[in-house]
C-alpha positions as CSV (number, residue, x, y, z in Angstrom):
1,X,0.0,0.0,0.0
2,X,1.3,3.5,-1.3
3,X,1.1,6.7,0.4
4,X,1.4,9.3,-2.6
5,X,1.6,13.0,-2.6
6,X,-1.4,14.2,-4.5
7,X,-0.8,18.2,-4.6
8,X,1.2,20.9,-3.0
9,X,-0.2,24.7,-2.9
10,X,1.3,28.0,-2.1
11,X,0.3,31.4,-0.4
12,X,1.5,34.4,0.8
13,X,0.5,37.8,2.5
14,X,-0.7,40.8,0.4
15,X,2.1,42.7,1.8
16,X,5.5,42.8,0.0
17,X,8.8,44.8,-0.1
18,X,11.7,44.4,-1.7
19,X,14.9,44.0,0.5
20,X,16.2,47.3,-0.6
21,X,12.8,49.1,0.6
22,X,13.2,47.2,4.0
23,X,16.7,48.3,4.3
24,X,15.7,51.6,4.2
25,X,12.7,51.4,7.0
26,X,15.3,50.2,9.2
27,X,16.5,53.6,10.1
28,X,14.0,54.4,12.4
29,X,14.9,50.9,14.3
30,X,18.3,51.9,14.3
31,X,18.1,55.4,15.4
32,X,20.7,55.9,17.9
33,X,22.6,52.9,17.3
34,X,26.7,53.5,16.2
35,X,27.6,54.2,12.4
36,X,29.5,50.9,12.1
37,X,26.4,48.4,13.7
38,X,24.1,50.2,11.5
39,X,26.5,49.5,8.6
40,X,26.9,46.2,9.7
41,X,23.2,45.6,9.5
42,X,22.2,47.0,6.7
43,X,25.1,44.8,4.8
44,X,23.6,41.6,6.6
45,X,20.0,42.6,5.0
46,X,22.0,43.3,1.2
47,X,24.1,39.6,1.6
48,X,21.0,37.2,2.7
49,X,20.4,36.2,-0.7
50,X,16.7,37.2,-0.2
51,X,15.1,39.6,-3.1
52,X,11.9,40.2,-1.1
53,X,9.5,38.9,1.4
54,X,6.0,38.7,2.1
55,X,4.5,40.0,5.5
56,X,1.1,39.6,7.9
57,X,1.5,43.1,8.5
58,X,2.8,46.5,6.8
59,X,6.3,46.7,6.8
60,X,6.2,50.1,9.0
61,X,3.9,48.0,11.4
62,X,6.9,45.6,12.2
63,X,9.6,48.7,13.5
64,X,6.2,50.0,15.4
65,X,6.5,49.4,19.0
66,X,3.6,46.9,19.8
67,X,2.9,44.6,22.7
68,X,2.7,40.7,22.1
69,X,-1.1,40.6,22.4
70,X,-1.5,43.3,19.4
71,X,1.3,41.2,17.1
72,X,-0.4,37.7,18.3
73,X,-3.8,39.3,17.7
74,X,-2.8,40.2,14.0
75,X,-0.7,36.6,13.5
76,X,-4.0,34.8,14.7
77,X,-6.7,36.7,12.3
78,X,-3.8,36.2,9.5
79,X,-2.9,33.0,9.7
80,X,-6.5,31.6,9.7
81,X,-6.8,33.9,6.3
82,X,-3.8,32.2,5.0
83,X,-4.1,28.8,5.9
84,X,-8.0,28.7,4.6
85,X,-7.1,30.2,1.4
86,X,-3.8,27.8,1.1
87,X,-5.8,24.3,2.1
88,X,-8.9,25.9,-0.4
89,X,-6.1,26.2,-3.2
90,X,-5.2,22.3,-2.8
91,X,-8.3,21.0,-2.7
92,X,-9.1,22.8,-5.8
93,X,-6.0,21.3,-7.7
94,X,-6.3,18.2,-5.8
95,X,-10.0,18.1,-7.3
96,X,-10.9,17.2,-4.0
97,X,-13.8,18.2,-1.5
98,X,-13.1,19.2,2.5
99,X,-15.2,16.5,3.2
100,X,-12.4,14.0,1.6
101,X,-10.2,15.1,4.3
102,X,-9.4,12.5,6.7
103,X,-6.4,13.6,9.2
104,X,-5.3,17.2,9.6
105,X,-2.4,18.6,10.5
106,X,-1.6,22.0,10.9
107,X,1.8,23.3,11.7
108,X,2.7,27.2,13.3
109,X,5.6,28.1,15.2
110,X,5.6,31.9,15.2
111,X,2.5,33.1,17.4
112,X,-0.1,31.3,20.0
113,X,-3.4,30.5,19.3
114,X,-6.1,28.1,21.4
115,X,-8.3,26.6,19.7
116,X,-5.4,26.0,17.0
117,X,-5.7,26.6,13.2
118,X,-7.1,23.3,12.5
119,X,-10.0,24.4,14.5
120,X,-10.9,27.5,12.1
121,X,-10.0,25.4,9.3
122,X,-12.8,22.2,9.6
123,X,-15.3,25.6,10.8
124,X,-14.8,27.6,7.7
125,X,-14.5,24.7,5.3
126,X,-17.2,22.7,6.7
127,X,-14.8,19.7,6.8
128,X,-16.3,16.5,8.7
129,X,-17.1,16.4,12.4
130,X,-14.8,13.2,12.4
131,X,-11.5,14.9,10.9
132,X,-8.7,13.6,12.9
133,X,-6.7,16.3,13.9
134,X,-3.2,17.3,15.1
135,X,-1.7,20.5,15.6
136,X,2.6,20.9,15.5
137,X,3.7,23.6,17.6
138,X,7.4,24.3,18.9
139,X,9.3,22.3,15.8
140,X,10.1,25.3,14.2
141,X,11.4,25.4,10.3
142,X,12.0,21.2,10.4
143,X,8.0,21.0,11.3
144,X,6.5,21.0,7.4
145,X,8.5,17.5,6.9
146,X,7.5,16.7,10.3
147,X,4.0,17.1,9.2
148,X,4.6,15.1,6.1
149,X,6.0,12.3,8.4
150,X,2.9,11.9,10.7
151,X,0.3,12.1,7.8
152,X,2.9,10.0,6.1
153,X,2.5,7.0,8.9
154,X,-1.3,7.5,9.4
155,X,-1.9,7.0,6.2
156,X,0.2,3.8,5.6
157,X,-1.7,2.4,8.6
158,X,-5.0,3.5,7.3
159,X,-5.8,2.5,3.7
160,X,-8.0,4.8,1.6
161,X,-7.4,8.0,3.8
162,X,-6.7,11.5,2.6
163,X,-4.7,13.9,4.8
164,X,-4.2,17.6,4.3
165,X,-0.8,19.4,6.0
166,X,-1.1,22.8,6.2
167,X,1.8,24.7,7.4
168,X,1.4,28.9,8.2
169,X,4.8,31.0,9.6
170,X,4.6,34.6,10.2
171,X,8.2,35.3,11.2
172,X,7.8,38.8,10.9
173,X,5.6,38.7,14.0
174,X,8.4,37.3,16.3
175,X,11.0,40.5,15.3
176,X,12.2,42.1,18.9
177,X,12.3,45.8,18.4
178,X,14.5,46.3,21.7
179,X,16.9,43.2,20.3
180,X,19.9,44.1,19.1
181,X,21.6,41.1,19.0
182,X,22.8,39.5,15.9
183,X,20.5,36.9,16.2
184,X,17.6,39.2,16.2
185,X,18.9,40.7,13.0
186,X,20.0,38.3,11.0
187,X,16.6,36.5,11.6
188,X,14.8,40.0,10.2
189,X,17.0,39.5,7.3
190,X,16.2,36.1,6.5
191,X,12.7,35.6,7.1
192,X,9.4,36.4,5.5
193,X,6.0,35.3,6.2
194,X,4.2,32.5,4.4
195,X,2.0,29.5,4.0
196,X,2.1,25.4,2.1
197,X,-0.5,22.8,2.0
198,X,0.6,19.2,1.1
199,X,-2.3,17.0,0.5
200,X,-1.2,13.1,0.9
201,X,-3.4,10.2,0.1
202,X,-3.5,6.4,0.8
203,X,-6.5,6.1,-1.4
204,X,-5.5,3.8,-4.6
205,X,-6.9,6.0,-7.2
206,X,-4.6,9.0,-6.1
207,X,-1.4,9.5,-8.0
208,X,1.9,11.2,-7.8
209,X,5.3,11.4,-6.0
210,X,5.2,8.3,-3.7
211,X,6.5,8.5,-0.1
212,X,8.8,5.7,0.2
213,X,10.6,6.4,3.7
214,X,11.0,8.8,6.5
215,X,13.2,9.2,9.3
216,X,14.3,12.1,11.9
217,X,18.3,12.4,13.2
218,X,18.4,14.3,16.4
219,X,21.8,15.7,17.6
220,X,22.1,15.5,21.3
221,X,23.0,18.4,23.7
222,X,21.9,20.9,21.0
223,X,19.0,22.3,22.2
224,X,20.3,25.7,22.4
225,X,21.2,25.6,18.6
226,X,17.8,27.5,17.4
227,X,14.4,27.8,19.1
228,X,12.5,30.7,20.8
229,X,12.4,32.4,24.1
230,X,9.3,33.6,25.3
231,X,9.9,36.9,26.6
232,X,7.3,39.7,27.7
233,X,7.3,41.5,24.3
234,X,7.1,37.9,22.7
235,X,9.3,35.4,20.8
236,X,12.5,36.3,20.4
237,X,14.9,34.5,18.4
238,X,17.5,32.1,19.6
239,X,20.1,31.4,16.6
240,X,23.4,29.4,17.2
241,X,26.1,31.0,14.5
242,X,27.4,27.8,14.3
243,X,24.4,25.7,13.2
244,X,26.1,25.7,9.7
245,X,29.4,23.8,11.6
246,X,27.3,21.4,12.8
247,X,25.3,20.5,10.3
248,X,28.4,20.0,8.6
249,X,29.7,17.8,11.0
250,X,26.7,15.6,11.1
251,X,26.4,15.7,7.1
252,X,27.5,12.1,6.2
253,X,25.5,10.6,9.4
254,X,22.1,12.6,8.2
255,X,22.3,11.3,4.4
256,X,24.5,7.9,3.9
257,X,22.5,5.8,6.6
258,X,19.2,7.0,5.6
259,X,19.6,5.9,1.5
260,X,21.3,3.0,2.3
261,X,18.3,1.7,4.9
262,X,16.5,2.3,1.8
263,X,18.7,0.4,-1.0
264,X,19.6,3.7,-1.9
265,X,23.0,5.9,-2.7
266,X,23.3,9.6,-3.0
267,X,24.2,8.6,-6.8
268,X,20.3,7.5,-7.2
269,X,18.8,10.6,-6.2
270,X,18.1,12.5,-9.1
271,X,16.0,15.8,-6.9
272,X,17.4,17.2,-3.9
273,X,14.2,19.6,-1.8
274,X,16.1,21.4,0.8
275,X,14.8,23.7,3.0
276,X,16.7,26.9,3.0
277,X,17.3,28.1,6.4
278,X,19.5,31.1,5.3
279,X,22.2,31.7,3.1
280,X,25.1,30.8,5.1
281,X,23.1,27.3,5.6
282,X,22.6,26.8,2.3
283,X,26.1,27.2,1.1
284,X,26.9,24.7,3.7
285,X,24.4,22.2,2.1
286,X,25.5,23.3,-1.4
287,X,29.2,22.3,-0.9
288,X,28.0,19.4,0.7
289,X,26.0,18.1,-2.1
290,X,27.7,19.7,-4.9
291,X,31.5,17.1,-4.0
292,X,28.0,14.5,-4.3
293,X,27.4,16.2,-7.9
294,X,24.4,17.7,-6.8
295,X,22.5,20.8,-6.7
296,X,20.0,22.7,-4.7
297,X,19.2,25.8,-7.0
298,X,15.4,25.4,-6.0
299,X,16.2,26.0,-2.7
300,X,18.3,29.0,-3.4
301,X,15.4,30.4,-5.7
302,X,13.0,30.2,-3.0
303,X,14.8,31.7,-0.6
304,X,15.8,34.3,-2.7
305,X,12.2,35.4,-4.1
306,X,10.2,34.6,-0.1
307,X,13.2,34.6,2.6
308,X,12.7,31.7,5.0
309,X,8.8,31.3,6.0
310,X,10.0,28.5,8.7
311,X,8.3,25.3,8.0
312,X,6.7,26.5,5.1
313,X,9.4,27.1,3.0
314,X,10.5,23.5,2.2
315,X,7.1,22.9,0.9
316,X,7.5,26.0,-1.2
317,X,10.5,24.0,-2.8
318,X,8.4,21.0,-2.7
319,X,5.3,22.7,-5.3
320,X,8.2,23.7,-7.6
321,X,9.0,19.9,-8.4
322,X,5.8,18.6,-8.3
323,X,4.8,21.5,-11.4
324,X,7.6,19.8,-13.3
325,X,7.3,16.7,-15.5
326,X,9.8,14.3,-13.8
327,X,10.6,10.9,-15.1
328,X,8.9,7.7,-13.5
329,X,11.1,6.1,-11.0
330,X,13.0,8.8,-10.2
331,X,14.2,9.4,-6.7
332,X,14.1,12.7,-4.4
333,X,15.2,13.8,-1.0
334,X,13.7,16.1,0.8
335,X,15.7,17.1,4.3
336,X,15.3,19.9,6.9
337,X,16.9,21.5,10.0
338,X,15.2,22.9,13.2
339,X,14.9,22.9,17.1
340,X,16.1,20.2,19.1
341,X,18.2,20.2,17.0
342,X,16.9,18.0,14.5
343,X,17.0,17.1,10.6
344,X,14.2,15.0,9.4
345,X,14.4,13.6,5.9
346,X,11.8,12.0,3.4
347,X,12.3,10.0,0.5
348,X,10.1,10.1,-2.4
349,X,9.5,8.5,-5.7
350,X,7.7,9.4,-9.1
């Protein structure tokens, strides 16, 4: 029994600014600041290898002092918008109907909300009162594979089930106006807000990519690698600078094992879908894979036209493939990074 992936959709905010634009509302949040941080900054924002990203709010709202129940307040009317317009967009390519959705998972890192999305979701789309659901929270960017991975092992153990993943991020709700630490800038510069749906089926009549295997790596003793603090004016960022070291270092563990459980070399996969946490972490990845022979130009594409949208993103990269005519039996890898530290990897097949 297969579990294949039936269709990925895409959406973003109305709101949009070029980098350049962005660099130049950052004055006012540097105001007082020396000449040589604020030069510093503003070259972090022009080498992020991000054109442009997409935002819940107006770009002058996000250097506005706010409290954390205005931001939250926006992120929860915004996110419902998103992730009903994002599930109603793969349905509709899909050809399916809510009421074909068996298991839901939604997945949000960047605000709180209780009831969660999936709540609003079976409400507004009149999905079945008997929808399994299951909300992510607290995975961070690795969380849209993670999603994939549940839905992914419910549907193998139920036959002739449907499952919708919809993943929202609003990053540019968790920026720390008072934070001027590097990790609170270089996570400005990097991420935009977004939303993916990945709808995944059991059902025999369903075609596309086929999930052949999944698995998650956890390093140990890395919790303080990447994650959030919740502080009194919200979620602030917490970035290790030397995430791209250890990913590096943990490389050959993350990928060799994995392929070969599976039969499989890196010289088999023909598709690499990586996540692109940030430009120094996709270099990292790039070397990597490029002494493989590989590339991961998607990934650099979507970062540069959206920024990282957290767990959205990898889906983002995901859509791209799945608009392309690829060759039967060939063999991709999807793989990305977040708190815990964690990788978590998928294997997939056309």
């Amino acid at each position: 029994m297969s579990v294949t992936i039936k269709a990925v959709s895409t959406e973003v905010p109305k709101n949009t600014r070029p980098t350049k634009d962005i660099i130049q509302l950052m004055d006012s949040w540097l105001e007082g600041q020396d000449d040589r941080f604020k030069r510093k900054v503003k070259k972090i924002f022009e080498n992020a290898a991000v054109d442009r990203r997409y935002s819940i709010m107006k770009p002058e709202a996000v250097v506005t002092k706010t409290s954390f129940q205005e931001k939250n307040d926006i992120y929860k009317t915004e996110v419902i918008k998103l992730g009903t317009a994002c599930l109603t967009k793969g349905l509709n390519k899909a050809g399916w109907q809510p009421a074909d959705i068996d298991y839901l998972i939604t997945v949000s890192c960047t605000g709180i909300m209780i009831p969660s999305l999936d709540a609003f979701l079976i409400n507004d789309l009149q999905m079945r009162q008997d929808v399994v659901r299951l909300p992510v929270t607290e995975m961070g960017c690795v969380a849209g594979i993670s999603g994939m991975i549940y839905a992914k092992n419910f549907l193998k153990a139920n036959p002739g089930k449907r499952a919708a993943v919809v993943a929202v991020e609003a990053p540019t709700a968790t920026f720390q106006l008072d934070d001027y630490s590097m990790a609170n800038v270089v996570s400005a510069a990097i991420f935009g807000d977004g939303a993916a749906c990945v709808l995944m089926s059991s059902h025999e009549n369903d075609t596309g990519p086929e999930v052949i295997a999944e698995s998650m790596y956890h390093f140990y003793n890395a919790q303080h690698y990447m994650g959030f603090d919740l502080v009194n004016s919200g979620l602030k960022m917490v970035l290790d600078k030397e995430v791209p070291e250890h990913i590096a270092a943990h490389f050959g563990s993350i990928i060799h094992p994995f392929l070969k459980e599976n039969d499989c070399s890196i010289e088999d996969v023909a598709h690499l879908i990586f996540h692109p946490g940030g430009k120094k972490i996709v270099q990292t990845v790039e070397s990597l894979f490029s002494e493989m022979g590989k590339d991961i130009n998607d990934t650099k594409e979507v970062l540069r036209q959206f920024g990282n949208m957290s767990s959205a993103t990898v889906l983002f990269v995901l859509e791209r493939f799945l608009e392309r005519e690829i060759p039967q039996n060939d063999i991709g890898l999807m793989l990305s990074f977040g708190p815990g530290f964690t990788a978590q990897r998928l294997l997939l097949k056309w």
